[in-house]
N, C-alpha and C positions, 0 to 999 in steps of 0.2 A: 423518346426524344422529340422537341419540335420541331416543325417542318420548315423549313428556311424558308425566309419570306420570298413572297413575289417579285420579281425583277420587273420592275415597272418606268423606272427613274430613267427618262431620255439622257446622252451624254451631254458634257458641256453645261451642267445647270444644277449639281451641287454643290452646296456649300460644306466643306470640309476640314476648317481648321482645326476642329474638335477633334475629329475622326483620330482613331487610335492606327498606325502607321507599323507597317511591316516594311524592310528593307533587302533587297538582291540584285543581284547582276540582269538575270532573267526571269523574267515570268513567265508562265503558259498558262493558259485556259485551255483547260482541257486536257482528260489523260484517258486517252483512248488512242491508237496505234501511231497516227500521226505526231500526237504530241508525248507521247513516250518517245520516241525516235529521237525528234528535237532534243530531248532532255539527254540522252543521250549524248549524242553529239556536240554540246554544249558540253556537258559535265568531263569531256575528256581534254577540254582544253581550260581545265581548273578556274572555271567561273561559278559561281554560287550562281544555282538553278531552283528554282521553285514551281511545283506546279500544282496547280488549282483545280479540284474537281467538283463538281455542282452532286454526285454520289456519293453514298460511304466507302464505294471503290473505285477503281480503275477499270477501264477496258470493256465494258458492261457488253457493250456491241460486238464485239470482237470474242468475246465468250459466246455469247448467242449465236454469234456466226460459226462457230464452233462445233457446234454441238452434234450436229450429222456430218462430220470431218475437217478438219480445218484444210479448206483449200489456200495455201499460201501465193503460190504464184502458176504463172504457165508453162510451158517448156518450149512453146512453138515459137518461128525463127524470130529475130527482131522487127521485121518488116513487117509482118504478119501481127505481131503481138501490139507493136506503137499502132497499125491502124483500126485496133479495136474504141479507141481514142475520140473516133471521128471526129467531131468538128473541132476540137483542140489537139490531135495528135501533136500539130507542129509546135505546140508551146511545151506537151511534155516529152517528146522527140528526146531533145538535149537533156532533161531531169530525169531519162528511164536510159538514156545508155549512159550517164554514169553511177546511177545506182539504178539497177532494175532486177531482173531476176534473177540473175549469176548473183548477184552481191546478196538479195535477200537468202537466196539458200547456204553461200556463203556465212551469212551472218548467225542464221540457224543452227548452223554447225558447229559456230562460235559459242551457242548457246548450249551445246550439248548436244543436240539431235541430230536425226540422219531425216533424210528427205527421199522420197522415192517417186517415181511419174507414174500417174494411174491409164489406165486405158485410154483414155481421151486425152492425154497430157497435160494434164492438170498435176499438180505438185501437189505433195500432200508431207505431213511428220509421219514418218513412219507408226508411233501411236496414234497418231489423227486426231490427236486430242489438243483442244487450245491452253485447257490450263496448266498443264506441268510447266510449257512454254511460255506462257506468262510470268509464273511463278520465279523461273530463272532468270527473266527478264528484269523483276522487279529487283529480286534479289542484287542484281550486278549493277542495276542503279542506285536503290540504296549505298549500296559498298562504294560507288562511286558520289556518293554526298547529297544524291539530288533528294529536295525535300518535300514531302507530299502533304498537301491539306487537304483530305475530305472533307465534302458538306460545306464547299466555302466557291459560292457559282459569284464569276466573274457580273456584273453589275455596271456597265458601262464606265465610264469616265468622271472625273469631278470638274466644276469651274476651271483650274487646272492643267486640264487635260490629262491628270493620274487615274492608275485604275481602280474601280472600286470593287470590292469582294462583299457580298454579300453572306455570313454564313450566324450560325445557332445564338452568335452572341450579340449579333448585330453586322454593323457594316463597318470595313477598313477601308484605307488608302494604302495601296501598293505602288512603294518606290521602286523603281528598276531603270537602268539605263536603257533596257528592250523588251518590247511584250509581243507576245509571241499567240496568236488567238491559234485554237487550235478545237473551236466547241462543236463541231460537227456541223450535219445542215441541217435537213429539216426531218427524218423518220425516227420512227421509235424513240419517239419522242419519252419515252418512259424509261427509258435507257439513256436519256440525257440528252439528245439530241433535238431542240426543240424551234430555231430558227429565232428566238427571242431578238437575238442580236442583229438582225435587217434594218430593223427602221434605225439602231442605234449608229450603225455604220454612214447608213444614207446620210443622218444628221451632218457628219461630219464631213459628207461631200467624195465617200466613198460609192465607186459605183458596182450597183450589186445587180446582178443577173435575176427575173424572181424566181425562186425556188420550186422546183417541180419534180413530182414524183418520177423515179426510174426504177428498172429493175421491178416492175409494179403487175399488177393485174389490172383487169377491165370488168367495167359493166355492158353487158351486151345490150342493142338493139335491133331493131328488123326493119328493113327495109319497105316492107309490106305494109307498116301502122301497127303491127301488134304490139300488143305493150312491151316494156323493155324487159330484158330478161327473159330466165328460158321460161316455158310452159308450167305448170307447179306439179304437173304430173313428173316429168324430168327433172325439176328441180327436188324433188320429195324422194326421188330412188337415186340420183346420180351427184347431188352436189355433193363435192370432196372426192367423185369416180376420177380414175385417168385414162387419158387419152393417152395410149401407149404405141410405138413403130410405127406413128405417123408422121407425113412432111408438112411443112406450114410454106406458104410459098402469099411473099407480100410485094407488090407491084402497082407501080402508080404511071403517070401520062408516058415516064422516061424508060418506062419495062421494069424488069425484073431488079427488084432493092435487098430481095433474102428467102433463100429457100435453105431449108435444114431439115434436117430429121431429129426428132426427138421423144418427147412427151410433157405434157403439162395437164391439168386437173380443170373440171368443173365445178366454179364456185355456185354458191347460193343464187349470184347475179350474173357469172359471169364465166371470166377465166383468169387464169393463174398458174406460172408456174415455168421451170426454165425454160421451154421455148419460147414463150408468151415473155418471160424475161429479155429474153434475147434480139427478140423483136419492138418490144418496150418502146424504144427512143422514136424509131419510124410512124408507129400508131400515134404513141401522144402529138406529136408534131402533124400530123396527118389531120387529127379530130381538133388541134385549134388553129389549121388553116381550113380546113371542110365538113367539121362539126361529127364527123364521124371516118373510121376508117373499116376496108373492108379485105380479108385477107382468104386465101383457100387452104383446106386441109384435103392431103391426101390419105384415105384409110388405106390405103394398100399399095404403098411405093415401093414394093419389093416386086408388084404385079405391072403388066402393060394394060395399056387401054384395050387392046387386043382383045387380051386374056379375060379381063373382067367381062366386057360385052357375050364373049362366046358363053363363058360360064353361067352368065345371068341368065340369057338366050337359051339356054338346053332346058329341057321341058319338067318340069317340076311335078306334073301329076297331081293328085289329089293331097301334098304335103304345101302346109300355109309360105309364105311370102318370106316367110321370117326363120321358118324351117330352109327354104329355098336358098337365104341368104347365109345360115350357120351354115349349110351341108356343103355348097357349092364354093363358097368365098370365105370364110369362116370370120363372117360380121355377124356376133352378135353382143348383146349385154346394151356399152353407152354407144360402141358407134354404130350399130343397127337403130340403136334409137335418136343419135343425132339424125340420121337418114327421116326419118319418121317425122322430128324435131323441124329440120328444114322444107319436104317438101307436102309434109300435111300425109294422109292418107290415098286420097287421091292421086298425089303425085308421084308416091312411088309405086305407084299400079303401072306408069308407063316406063317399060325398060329402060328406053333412050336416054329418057331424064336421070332415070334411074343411074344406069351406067357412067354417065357422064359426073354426074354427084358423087359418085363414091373415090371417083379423081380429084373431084376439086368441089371442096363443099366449102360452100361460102358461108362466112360470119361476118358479121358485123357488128365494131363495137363504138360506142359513143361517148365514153368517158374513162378513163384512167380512176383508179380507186384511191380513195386520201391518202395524202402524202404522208401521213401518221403511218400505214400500213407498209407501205413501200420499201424494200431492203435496201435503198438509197435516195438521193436527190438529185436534182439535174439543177443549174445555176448557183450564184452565193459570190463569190466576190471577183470581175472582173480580173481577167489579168490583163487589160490594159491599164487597169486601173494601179500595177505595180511598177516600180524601176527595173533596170536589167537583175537586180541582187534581188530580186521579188520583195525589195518594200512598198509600203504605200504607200504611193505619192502624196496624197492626201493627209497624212499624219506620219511625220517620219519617226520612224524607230518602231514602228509596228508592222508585224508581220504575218502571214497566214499557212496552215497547213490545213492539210485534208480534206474533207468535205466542205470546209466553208470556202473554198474556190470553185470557179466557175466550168468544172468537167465534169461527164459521168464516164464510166463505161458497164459492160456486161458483167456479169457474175463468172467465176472462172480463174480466181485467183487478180484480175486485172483492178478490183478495186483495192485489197489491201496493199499491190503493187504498189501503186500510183501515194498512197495514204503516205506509205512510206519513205518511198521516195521526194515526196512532199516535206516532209517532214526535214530527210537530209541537207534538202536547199534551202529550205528556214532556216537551220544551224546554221548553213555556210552564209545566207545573208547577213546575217547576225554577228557573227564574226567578221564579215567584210566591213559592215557601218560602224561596227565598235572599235575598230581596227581607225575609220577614219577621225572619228568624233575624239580620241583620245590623243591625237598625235595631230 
């Protein structure tokens, strides 16, 4: 098969009389969880739904998200859940208590499966698997009429202002009384998400937040001058190691902004990994107000500072430094040699430091890693930028779900929430403006 061309053509500037014309109620770009949803909710209030995907399938990311258990949503109280949210909780406040996590596991149910809460309260399908769940999903939209084009990516606008489809045989013009953008933001991009569609918005006087990796890893640096990154001795035995039962504790002029316990991995360059997720939004926002951010790890938060000092302090005899730290504290493997890693050889000759370090052992990182890599985005289409019914001001009868708006949050079940629920309010604006426009 060929590869669909390049989406290049800014909105507003082609010419399309020629153009061969497809006709619907609704469109969607994009069929990934948001804009399944949409289509959904659409298609039960018996409107011809069409949706558009730049793949030969559906959902690509939501399979991949998949794959080491499908975390659907959270279980913790509402207050607790809307302010994982931060800087736009209050916009999705009102679009998460009416559809949020009771309705998505609700709807799951609907779907056939049962849901259960895992240790941490994280929801999960009881087979943990995304695709059966898929699978039923598509199936129940099929049945309900809505029509699917693979291999056919949205391509901005014509002279017009219709939209254009780009796919194998060429390019269309898509009639619809409502279009419904639903293409993701900017990662994994090989899964379809690729942010094409920024500057095509801006054209139109759309205001878009720039897009930035979330949910991401870093590249480390040091504070000292050493080059960036770990050592190539550490890096040649430990990238891909994890940092396991340890606390990450991140604090800037105002105190304490997040301490947890977790575990996350050493990269090639860097770090990665759910706690390092977790903390994501604070570093990147850290390193482009002060070009880098610096956070501490505790190896042994189940120990007091106490305890470690005495421990360290009792006399080790003729057994090495390293024997002293496995037998006494039992640091050994990556975080004996982070210890090594930060304070040189030298440094951890003196207890003091010594001691103190294995409380709080500082890193420092200087850059977030491409937003290509990243399990999500942070920015993409203002929501001042919508009406109360979430259209755009800017071009009416167009609307936005999921990632191409302007929220992130953690990993945790809160991003497919929010996708979702995203998705529900585009129906309902949708049927509110077509409600208006017709009468």
């Amino acid at each position: 098969m060929c590869p669909l061309p390049t989406p290049t053509t800014s909105c507003d500037s082609v010419p399309s009389a020629t153009l061969p014309t497809l006709a619907c109620d609704v469109a969607i770009m994009g069929g990934g969880p948001a804009g399944l949803m949409v289509a959904e909710q659409l298609a039960q209030s018996g409107l011809s739904v069409h949706v558009f995907e730049s793949k030969p399938s559906v959902a690509r990311k939501f399979l991949m998200a998949g794959k080491g258990g499908l975390n659907l949503t959270h279980s913790e109280d509402f207050e607790h859940f809307v302010s994982r949210y931060a800087a736009r909780s209050k916009q999705l406040q009102p679009w998460l208590q009416q559809w949020g996590a009771p309705e998505l596991m609700a709807w799951v149910k609907g779907l056939g499966f049962d849901t259960f809460v895992g240790s941490s309260g994280r929801v999960f399908p009881t087979d943990m698997k995304a695709a059966p769940l898929l699978r039923a999903w598509l199936a129940r939209l099929k049945a309900q009429s809505v029509v699917f084009h693979m291999r056919h990516r949205w391509g901005g606008w014509d002279a017009d202002g219709r939209p254009l489809i780009d796919n194998e045989q060429g390019r269309q013009v898509v009639h619809c009384q409502a279009l419904v953008l639903a293409t993701g933001g900017g990662s994994w991009a090989k899964l379809g998400s690729d942010g094409a569609w920024v500057p095509w918005l801006q054209a139109r006087g759309v205001e878009v937040a720039p897009l930035q990796p979330a949910n991401c890893g870093f590249d480390l640096g040091w504070l000292d001058g050493r080059q960036q990154g770990w050592s190539p001795v550490f890096a040649e035995r430990f990238a891909g190691g994890a940092f396991k039962s340890i606390a990450l504790t991140y604090a800037n002029e105002q105190g304490v902004l997040f301490s947890r316990q977790g575990e996350f991995v050493a990269t090639q360059t860097g770090v990665e990994g759910s706690l390092i997720y977790a903390v994501s939004a604070l570093l990147r926002e850290r390193i482009n107000t002060h070009g880098h951010a610096q956070f501490y790890l505790d190896l042994l938060p189940q120990w007091s500072a106490e305890r470690v000092q005495q421990e360290l302090f009792k006399p080790r005899g003729s057994r090495s430094l390293s024997s002293h730290l496995k037998g006494r504290l039992g640091l050994d493997g990556i975080k004996a040699s982070l210890l090594y890693e930060v304070l040189g050889k030298d440094g951890v000759s003196d207890m003091h430091v010594l001691a103190k370090t294995i409380k709080a052992t500082p890193l420092n990182v200087v850059a977030p890693r491409p937003i290509d890599e990243a399990i999500s985005t942070a920015g993409g289409v203002r929501f001042e930028a919508l009406d109360a019914q979430g259209m755009c001001n800017a071009i009416p009868g167009v609307f936005f779900a999921g990632e191409m708006l302007d929220w992130e949050a953690p990993t945790g079940g809160y991003l497919l929430t929010a996708c979702l629920s995203s998705g529900v309010q585009a129906a309902r604006g949708v049927l509110s403006y077509l409600r208006r426009v017709q009468h």
